[in-house]
PDB file with one MODEL, atoms N, CA, C and O in Angstrom:
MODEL        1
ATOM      1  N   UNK A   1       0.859  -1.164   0.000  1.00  0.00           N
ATOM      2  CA  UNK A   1       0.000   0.000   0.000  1.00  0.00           C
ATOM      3  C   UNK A   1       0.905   1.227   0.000  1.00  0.00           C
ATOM      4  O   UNK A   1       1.755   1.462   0.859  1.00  0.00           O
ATOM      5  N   UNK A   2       0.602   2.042  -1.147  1.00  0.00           N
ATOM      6  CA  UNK A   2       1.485   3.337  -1.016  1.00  0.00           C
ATOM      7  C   UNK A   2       0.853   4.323  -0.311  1.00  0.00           C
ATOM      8  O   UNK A   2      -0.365   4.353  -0.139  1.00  0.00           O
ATOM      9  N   UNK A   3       1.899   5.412   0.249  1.00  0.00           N
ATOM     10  CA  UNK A   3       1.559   6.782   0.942  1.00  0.00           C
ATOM     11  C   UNK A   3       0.547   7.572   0.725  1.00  0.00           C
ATOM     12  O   UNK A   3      -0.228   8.243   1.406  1.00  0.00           O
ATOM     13  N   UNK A   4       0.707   7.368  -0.254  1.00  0.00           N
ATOM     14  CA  UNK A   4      -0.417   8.588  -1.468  1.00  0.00           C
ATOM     15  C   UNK A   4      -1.941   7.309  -1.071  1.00  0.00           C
ATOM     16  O   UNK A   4      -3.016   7.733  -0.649  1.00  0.00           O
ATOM     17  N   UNK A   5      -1.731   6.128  -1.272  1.00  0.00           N
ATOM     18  CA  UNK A   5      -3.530   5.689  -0.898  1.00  0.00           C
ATOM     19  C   UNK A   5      -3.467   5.721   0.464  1.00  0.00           C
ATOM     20  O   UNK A   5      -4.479   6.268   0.902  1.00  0.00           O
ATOM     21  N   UNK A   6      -2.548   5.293   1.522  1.00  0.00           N
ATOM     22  CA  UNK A   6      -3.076   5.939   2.883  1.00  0.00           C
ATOM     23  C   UNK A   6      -3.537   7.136   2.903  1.00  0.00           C
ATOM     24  O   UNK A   6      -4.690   7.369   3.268  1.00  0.00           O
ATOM     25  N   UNK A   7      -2.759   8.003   2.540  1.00  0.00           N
ATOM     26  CA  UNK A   7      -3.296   9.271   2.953  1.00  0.00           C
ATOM     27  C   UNK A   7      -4.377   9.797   2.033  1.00  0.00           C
ATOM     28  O   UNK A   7      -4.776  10.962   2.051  1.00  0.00           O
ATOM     29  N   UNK A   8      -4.847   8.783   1.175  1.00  0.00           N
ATOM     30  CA  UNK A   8      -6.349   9.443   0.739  1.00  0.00           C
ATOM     31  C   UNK A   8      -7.442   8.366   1.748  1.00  0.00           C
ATOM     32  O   UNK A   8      -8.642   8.544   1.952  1.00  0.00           O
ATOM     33  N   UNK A   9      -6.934   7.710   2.047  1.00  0.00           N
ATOM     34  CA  UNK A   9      -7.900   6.475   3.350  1.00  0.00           C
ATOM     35  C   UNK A   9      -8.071   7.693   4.722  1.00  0.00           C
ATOM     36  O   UNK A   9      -9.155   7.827   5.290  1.00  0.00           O
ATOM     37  N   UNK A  10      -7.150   8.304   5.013  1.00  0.00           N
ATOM     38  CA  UNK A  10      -7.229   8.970   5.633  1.00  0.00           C
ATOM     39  C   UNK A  10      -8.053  10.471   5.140  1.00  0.00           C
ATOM     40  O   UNK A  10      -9.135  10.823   5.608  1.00  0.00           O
ATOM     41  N   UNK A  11      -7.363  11.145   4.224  1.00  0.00           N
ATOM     42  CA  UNK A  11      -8.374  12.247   3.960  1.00  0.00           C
ATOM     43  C   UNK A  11      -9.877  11.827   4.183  1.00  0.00           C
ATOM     44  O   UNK A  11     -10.540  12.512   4.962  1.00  0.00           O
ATOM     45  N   UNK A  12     -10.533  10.615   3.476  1.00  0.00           N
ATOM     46  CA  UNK A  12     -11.925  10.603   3.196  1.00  0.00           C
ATOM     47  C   UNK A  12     -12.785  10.039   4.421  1.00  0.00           C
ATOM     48  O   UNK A  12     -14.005   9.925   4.540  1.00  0.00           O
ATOM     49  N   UNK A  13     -11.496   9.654   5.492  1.00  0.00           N
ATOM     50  CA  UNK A  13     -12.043   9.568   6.842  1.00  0.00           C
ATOM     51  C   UNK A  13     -12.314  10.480   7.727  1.00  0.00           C
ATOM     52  O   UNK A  13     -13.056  10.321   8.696  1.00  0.00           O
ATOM     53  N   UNK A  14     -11.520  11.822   7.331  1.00  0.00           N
ATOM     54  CA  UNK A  14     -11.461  12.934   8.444  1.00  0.00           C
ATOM     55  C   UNK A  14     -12.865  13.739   7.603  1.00  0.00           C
ATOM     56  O   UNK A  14     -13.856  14.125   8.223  1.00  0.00           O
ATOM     57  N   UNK A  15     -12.711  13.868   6.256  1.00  0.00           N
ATOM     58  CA  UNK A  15     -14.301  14.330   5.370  1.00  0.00           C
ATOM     59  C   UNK A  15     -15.405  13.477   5.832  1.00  0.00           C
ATOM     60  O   UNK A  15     -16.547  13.931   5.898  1.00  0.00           O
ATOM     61  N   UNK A  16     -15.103  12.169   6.181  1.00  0.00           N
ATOM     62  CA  UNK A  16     -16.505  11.803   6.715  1.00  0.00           C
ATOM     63  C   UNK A  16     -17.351  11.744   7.912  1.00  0.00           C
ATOM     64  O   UNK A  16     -18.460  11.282   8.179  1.00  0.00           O
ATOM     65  N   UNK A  17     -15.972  12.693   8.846  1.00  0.00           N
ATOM     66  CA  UNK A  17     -16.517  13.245  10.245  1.00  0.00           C
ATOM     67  C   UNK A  17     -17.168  14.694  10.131  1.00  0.00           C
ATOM     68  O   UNK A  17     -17.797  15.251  11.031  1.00  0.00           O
ATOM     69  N   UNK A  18     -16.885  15.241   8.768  1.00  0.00           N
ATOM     70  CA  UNK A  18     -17.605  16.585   9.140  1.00  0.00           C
ATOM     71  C   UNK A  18     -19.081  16.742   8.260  1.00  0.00           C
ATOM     72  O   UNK A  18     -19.613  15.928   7.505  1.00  0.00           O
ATOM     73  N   UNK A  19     -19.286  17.385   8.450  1.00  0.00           N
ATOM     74  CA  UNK A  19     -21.159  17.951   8.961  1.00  0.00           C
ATOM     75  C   UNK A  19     -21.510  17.993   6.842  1.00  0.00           C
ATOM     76  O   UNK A  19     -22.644  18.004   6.363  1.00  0.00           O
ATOM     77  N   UNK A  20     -19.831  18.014   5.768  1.00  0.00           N
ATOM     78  CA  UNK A  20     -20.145  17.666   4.881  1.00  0.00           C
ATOM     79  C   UNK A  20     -20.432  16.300   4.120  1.00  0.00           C
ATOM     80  O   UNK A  20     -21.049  16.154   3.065  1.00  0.00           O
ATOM     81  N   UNK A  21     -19.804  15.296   4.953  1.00  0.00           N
ATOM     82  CA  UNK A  21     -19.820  13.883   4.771  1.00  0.00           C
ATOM     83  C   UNK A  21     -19.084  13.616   3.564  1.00  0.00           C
ATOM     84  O   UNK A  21     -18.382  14.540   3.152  1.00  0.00           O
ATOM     85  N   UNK A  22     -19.102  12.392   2.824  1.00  0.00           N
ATOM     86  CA  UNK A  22     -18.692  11.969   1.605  1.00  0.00           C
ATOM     87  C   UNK A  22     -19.631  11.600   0.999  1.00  0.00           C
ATOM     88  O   UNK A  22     -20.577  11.067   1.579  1.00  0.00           O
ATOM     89  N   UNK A  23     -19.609  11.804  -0.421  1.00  0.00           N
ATOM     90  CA  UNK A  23     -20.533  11.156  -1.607  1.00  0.00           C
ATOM     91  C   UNK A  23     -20.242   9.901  -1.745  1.00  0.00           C
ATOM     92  O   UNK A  23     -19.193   9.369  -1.384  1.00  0.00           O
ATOM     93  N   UNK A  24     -21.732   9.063  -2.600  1.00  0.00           N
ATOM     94  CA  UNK A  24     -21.785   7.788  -2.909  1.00  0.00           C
ATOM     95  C   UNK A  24     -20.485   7.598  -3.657  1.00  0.00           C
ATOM     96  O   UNK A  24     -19.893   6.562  -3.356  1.00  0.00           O
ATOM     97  N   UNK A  25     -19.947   8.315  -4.504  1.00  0.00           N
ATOM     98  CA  UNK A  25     -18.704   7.885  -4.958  1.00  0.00           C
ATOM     99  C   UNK A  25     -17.846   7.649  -4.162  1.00  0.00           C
ATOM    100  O   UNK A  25     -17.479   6.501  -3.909  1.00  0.00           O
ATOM    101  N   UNK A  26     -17.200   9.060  -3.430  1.00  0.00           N
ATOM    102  CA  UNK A  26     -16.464   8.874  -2.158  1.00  0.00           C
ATOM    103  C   UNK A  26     -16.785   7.690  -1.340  1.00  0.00           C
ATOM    104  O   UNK A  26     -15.846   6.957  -1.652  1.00  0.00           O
ATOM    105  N   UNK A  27     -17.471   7.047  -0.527  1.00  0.00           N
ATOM    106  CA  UNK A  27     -17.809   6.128  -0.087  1.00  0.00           C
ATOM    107  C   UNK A  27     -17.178   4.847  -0.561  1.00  0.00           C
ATOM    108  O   UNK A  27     -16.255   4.242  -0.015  1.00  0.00           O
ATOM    109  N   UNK A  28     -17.889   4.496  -1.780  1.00  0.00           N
ATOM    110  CA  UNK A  28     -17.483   3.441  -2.578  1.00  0.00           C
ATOM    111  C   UNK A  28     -15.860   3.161  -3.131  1.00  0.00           C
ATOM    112  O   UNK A  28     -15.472   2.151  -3.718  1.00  0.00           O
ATOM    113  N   UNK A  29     -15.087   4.305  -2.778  1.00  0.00           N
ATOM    114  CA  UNK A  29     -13.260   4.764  -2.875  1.00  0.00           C
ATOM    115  C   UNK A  29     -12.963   4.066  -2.006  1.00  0.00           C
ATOM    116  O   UNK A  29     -12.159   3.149  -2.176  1.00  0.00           O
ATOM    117  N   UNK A  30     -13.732   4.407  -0.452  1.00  0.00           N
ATOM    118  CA  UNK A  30     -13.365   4.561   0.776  1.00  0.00           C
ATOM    119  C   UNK A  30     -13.670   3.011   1.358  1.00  0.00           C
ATOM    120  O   UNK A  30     -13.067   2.546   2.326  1.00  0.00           O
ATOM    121  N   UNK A  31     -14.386   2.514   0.839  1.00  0.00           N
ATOM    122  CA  UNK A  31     -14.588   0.923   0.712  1.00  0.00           C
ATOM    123  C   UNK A  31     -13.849   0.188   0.374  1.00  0.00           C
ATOM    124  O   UNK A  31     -13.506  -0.777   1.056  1.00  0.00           O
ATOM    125  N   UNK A  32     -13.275   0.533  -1.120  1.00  0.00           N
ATOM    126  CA  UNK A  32     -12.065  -0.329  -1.553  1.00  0.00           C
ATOM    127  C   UNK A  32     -10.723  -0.186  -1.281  1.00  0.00           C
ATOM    128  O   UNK A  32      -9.860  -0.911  -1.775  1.00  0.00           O
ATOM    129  N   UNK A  33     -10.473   0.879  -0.380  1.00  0.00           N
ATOM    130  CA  UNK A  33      -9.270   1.456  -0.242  1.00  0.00           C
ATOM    131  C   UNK A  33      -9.066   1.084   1.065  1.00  0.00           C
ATOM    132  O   UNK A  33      -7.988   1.314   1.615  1.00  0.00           O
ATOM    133  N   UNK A  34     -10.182   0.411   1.753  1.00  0.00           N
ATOM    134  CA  UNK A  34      -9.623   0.076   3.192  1.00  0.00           C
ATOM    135  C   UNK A  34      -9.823  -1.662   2.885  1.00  0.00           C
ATOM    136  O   UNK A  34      -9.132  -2.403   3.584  1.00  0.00           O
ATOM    137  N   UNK A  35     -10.627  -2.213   1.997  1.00  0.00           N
ATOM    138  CA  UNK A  35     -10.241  -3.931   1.523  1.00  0.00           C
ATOM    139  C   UNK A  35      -8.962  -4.070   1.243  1.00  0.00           C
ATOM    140  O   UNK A  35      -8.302  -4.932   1.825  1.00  0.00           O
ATOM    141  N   UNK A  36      -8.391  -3.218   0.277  1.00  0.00           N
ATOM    142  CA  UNK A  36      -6.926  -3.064  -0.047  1.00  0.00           C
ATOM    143  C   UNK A  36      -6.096  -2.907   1.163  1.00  0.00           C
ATOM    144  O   UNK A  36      -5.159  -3.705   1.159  1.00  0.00           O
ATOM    145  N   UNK A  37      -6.127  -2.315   1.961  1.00  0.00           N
ATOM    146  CA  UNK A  37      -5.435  -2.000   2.937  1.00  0.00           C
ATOM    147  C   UNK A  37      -5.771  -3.474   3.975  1.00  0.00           C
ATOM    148  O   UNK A  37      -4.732  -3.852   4.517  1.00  0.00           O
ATOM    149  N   UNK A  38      -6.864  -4.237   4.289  1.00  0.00           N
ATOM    150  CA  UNK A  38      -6.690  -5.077   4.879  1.00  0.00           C
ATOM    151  C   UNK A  38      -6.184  -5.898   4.386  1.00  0.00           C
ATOM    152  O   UNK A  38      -5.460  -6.520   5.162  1.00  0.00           O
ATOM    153  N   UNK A  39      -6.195  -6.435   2.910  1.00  0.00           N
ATOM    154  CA  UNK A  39      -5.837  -7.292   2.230  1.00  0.00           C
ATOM    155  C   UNK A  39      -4.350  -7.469   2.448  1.00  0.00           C
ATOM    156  O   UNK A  39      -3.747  -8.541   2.392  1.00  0.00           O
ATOM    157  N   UNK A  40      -3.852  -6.309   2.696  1.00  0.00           N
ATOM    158  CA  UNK A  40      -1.809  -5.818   2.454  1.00  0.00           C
ATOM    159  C   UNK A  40      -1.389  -6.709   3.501  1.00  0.00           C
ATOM    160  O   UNK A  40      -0.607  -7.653   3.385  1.00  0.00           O
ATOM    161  N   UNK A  41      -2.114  -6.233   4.755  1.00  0.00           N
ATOM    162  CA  UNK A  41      -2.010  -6.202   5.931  1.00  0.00           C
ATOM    163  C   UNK A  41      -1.863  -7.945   6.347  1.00  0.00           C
ATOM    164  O   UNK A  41      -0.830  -8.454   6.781  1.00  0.00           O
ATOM    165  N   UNK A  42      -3.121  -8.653   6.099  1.00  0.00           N
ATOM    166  CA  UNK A  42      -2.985  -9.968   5.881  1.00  0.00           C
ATOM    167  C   UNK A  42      -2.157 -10.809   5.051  1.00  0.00           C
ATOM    168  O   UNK A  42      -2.156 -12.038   5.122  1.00  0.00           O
ATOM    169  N   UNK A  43      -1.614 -10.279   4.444  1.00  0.00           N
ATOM    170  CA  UNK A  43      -0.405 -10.744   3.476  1.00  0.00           C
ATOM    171  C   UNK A  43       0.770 -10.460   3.940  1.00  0.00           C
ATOM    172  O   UNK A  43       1.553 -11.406   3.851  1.00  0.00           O
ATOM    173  N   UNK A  44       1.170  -9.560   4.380  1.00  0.00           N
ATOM    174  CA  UNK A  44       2.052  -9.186   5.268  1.00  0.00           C
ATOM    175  C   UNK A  44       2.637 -10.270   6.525  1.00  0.00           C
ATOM    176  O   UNK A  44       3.760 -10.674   6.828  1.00  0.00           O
ATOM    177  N   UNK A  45       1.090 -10.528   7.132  1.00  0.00           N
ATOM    178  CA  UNK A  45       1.250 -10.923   8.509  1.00  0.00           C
ATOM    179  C   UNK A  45       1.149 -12.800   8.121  1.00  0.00           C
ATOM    180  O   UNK A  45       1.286 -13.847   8.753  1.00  0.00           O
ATOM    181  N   UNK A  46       0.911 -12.493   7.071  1.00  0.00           N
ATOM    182  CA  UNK A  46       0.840 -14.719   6.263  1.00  0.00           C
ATOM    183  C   UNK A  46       2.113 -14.697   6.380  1.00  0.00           C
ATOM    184  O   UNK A  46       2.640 -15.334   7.291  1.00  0.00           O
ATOM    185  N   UNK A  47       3.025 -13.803   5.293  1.00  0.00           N
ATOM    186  CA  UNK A  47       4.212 -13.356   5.133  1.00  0.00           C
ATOM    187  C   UNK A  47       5.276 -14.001   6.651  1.00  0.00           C
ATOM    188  O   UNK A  47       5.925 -15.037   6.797  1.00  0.00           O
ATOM    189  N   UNK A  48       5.060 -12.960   7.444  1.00  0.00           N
ATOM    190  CA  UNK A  48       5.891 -13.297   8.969  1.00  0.00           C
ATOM    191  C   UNK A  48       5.623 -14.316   9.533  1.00  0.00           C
ATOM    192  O   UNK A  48       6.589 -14.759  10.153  1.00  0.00           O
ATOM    193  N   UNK A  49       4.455 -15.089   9.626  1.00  0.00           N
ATOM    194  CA  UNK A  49       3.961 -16.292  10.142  1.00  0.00           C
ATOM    195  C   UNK A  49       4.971 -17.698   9.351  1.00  0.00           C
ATOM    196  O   UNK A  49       5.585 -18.592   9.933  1.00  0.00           O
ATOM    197  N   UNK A  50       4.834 -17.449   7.870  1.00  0.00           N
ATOM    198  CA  UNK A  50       5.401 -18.265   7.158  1.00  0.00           C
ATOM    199  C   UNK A  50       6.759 -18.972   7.345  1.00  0.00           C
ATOM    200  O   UNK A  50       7.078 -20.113   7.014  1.00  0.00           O
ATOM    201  N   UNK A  51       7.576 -17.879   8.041  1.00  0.00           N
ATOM    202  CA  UNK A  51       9.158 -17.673   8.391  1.00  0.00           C
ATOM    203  C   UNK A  51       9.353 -17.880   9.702  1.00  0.00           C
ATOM    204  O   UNK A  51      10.508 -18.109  10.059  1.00  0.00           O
ATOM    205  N   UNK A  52       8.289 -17.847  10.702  1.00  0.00           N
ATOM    206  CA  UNK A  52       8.921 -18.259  12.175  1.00  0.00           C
ATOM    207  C   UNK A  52       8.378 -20.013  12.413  1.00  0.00           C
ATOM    208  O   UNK A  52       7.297 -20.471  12.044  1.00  0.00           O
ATOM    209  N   UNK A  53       9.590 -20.829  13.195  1.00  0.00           N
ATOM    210  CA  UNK A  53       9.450 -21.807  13.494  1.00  0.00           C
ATOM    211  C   UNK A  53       9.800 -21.581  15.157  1.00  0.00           C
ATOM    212  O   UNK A  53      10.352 -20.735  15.860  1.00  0.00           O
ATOM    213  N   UNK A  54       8.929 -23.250  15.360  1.00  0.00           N
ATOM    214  CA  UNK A  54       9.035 -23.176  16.782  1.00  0.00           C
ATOM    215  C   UNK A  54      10.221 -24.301  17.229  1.00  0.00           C
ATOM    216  O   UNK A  54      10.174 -25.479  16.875  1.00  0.00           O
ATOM    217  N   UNK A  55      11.106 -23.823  17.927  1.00  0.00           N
ATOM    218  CA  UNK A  55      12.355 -24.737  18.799  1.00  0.00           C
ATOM    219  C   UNK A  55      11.733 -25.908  19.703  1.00  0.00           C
ATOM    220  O   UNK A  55      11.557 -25.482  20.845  1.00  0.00           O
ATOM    221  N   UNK A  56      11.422 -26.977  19.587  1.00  0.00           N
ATOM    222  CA  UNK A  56      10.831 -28.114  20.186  1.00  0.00           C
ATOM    223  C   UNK A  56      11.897 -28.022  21.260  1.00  0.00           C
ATOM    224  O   UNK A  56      12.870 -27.277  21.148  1.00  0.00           O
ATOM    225  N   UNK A  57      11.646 -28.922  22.462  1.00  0.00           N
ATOM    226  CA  UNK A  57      12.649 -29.142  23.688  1.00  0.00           C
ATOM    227  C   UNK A  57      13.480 -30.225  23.137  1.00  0.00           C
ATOM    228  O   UNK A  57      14.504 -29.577  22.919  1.00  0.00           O
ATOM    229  N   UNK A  58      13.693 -31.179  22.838  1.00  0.00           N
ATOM    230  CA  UNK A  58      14.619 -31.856  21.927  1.00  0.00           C
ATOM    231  C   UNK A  58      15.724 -31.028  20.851  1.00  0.00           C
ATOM    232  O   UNK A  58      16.795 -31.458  20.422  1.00  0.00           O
ATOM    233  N   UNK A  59      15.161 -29.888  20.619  1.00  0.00           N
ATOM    234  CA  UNK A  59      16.389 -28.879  19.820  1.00  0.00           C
ATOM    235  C   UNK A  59      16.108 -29.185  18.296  1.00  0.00           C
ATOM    236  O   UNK A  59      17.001 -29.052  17.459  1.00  0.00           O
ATOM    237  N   UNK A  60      14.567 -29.687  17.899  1.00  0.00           N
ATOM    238  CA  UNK A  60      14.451 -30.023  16.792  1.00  0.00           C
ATOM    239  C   UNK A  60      13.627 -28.658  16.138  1.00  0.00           C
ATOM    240  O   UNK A  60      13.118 -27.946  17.004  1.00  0.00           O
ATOM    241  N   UNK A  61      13.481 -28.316  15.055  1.00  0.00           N
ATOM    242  CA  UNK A  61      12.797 -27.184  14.596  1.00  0.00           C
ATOM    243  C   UNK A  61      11.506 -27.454  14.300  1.00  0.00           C
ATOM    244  O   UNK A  61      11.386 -28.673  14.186  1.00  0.00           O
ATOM    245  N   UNK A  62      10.122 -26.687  14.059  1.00  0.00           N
ATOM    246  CA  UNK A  62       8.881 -26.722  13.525  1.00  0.00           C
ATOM    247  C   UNK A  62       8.421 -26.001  12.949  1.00  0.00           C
ATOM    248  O   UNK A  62       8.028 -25.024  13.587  1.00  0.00           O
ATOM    249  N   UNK A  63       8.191 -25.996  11.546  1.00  0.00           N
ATOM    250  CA  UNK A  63       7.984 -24.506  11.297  1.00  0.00           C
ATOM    251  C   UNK A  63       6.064 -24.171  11.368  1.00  0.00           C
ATOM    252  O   UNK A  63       5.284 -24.989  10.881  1.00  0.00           O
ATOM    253  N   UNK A  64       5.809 -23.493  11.720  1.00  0.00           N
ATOM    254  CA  UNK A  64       4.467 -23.131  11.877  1.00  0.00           C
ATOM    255  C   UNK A  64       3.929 -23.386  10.609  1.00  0.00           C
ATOM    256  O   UNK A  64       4.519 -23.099   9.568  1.00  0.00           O
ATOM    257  N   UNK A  65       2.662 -23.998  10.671  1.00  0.00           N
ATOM    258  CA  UNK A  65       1.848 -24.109   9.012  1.00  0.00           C
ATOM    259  C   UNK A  65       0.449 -23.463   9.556  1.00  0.00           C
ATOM    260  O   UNK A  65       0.187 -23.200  10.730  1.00  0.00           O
ATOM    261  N   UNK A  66      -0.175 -23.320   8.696  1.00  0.00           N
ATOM    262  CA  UNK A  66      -1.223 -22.503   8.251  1.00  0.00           C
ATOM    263  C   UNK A  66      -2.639 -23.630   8.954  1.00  0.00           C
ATOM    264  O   UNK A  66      -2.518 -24.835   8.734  1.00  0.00           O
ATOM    265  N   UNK A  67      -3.556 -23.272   9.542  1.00  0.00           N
ATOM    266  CA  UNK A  67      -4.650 -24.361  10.587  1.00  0.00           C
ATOM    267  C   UNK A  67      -5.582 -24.337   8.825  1.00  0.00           C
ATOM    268  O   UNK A  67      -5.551 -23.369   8.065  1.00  0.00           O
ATOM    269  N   UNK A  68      -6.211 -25.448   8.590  1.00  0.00           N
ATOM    270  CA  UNK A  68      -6.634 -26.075   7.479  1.00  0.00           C
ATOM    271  C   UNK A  68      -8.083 -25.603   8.119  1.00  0.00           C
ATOM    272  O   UNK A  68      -8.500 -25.997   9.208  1.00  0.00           O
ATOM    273  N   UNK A  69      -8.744 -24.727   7.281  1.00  0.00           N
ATOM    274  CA  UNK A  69     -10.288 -24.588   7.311  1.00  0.00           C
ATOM    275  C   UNK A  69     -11.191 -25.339   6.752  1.00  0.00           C
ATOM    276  O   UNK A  69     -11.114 -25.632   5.558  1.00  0.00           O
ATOM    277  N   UNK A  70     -12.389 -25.849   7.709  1.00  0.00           N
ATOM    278  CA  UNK A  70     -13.431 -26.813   7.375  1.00  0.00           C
ATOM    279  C   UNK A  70     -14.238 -26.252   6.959  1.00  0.00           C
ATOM    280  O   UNK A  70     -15.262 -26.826   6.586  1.00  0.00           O
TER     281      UNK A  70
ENDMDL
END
C-alpha cells in the first residue's frame, strides 16, 4: 500500500466526520481502499507467520503451518 492511498484512506475519513460527509462515490473509494489495505495487511502478517518456526525441547525445529479450514 502506497503513501499517497493511505493518505487518501485517511483524507476521506477525516471528510466523513464533518457535517459535509462523503458522496456515494467517495464512499465506494473509501470501501475499496480500506479492503486493499486489509488485504496488504494480511499478506504481510501470512508473510511473517510463514518464516517463524518453533524450537521443540529436543532442539528439533517446527515450522508453523497454516490451521486447514473446514
Amino acid at each position: 500500500m502506497t503513501e499517497e492511498r493511505i493518505a487518501r484512506i485517511n483524507e476521506l475519513a477525516r471528510k466523513s466526520k464533518t457535517a459535509e460527509g462523503l458522496t456515494e462515490e467517495e464512499r465506494e473509494e473509501q470501501k475499496q481502499l480500506r479492503q486493499a489495505y486489509i488485504a496488504d495487511i494480511r499478506r504481510n502478517l501470512r508473510g511473517q507467520l510463514e518464516n517463524i518456526t518453533i524450537v521443540e525441547p529436543d532442539g528439533s525445529l517446527t515450522p508453523v503451518r497454516s490451521k486447514k479450514r473446514s
